[in-house]
SERO-4910 file (N, C-alpha, C, O; in steps of 0.05 Angstrom, whole numbers):
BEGIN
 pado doro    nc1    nc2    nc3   cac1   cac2   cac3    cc1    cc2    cc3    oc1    oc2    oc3
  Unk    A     77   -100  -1560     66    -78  -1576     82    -53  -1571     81    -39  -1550
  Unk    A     93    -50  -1587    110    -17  -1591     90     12  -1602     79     15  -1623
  Unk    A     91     23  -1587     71     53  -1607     96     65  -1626    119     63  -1619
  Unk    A     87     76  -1646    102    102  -1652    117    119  -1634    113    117  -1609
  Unk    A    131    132  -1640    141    154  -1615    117    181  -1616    110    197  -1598
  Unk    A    110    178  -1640    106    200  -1655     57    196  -1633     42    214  -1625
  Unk    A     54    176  -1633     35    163  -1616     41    177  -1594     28    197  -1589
  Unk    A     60    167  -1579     70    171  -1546     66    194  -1544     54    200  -1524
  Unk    A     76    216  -1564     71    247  -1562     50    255  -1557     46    273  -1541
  Unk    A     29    241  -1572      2    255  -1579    -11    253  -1562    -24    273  -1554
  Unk    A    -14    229  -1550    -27    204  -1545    -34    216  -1509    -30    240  -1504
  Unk    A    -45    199  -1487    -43    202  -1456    -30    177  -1447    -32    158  -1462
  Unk    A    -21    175  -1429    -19    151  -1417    -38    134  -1408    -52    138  -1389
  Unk    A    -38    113  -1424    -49     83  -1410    -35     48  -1411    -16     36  -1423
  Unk    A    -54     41  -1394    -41     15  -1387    -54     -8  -1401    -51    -33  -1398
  Unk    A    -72      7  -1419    -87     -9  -1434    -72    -25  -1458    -65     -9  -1474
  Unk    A    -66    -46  -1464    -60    -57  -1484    -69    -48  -1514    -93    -52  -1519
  Unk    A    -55    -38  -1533    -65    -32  -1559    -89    -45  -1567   -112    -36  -1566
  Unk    A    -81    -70  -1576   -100    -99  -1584   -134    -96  -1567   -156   -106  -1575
  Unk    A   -129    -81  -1541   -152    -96  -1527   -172    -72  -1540   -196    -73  -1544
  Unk    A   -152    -45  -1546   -166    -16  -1544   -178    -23  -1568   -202    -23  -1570
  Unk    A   -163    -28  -1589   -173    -33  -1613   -199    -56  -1628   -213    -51  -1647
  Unk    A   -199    -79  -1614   -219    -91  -1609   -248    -77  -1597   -270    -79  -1608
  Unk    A   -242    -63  -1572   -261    -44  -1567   -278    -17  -1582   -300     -6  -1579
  Unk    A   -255    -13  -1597   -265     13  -1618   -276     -1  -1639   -294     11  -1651
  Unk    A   -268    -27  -1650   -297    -45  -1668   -314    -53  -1659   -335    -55  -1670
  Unk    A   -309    -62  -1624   -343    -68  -1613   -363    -37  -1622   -379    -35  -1640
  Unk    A   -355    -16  -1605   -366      7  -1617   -372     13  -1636   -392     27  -1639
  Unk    A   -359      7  -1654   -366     21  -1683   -394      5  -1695   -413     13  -1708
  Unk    A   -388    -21  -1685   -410    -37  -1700   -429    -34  -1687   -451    -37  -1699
  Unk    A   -430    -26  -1660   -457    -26  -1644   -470      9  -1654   -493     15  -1649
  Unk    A   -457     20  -1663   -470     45  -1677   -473     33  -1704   -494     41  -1714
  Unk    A   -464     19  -1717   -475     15  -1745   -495      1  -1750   -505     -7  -1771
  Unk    A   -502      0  -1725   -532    -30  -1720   -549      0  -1715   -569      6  -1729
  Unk    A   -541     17  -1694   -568     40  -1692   -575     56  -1717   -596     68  -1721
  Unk    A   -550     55  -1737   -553     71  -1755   -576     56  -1773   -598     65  -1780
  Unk    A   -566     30  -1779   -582      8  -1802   -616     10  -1794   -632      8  -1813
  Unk    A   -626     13  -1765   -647      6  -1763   -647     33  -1739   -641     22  -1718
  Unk    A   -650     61  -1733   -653     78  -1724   -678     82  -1698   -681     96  -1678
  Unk    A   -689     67  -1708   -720     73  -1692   -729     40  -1670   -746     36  -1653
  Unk    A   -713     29  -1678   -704     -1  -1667   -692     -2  -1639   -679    -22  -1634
  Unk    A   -695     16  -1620   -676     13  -1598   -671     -8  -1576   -683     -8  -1554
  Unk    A   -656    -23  -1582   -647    -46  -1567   -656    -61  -1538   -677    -48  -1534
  Unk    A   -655    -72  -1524   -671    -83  -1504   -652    -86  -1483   -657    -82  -1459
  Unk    A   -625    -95  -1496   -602    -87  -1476   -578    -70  -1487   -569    -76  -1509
  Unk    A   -571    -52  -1476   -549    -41  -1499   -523    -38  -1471   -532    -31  -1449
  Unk    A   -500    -43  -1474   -466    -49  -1464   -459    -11  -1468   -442      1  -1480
  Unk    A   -480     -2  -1453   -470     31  -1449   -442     37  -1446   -436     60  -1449
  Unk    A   -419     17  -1440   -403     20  -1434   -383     18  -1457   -358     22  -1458
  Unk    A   -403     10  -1475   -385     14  -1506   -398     40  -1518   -396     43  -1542
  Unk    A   -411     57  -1502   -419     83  -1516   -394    100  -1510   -377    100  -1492
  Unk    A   -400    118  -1535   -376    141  -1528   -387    163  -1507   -371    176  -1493
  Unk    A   -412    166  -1506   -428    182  -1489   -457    176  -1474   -479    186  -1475
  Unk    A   -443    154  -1460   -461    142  -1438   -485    149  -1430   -506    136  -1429
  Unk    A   -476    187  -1421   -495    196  -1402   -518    205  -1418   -540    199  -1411
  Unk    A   -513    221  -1441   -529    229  -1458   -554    211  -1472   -575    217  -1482
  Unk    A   -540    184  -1469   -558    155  -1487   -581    160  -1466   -603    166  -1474
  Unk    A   -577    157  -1433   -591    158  -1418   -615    171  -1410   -635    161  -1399
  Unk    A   -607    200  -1419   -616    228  -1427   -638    217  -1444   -663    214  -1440
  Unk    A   -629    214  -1456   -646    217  -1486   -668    192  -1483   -692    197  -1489
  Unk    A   -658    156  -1470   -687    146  -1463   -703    148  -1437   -723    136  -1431
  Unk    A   -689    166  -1424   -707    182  -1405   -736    205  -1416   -757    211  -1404
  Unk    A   -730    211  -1434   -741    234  -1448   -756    215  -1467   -779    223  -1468
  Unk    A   -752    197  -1479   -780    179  -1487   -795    173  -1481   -817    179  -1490
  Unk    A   -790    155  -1461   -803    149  -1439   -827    169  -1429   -851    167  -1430
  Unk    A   -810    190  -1418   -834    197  -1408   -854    220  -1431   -873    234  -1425
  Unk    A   -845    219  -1453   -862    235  -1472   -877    215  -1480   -899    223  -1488
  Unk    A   -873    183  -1481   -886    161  -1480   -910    154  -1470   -930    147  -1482
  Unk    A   -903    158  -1434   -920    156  -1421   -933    178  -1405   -947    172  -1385
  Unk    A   -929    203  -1413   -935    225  -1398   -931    234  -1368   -948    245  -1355
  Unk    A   -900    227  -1357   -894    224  -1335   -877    249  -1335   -877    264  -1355
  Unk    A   -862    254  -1312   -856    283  -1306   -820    276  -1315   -807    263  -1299
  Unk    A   -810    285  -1335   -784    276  -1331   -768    289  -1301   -749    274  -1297
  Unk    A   -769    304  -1286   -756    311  -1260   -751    300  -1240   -734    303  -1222
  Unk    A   -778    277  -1246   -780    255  -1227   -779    233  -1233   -787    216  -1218
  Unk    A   -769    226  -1259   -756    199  -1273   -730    197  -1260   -715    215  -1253
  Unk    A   -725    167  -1256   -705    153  -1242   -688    138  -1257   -701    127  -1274
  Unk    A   -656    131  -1259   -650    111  -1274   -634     93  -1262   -612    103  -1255
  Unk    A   -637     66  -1257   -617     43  -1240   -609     26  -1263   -625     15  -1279
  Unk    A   -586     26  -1264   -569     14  -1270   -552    -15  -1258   -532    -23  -1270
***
């Protein structure tokens, strides 16, 4: 796999294989086109690690949760 030069410029250094990055940016895309299709549907396991912003997904079912169940978010926990 050769980049562009015009890539190399832009681009950062990695050791990542094109092919593998690019496979990865369709796992992603499709796993947002599934939240988009059904919005209110939130998944039972979700591969955070194909999120573009991990921490925030976290955020945000932290804050359900406890508007859910009337718990203190300050003292919500998350294990991973």
């Amino acid at each position: 796999e050769k980049l562009p030069m015009w890539w190399v410029k832009l681009g950062f250094a990695s050791t990542r294989p094109l092919k593998s990055w690019r496979v990865n940016l369709q796992d992603r895309c499709l796993q947002l086109e599934d939240w988009i299709n059904d919005p209110l549907n939130v998944p039972k396991v979700v591969d955070i690690s194909k999120l573009f912003n991990p921490q925030s997904y976290l955020t945000a079912i932290k804050q359900i949760c406890c508007q859910n169940q009337g718990l203190e978010l300050d003292k919500l926990q998350v294990f991973t």
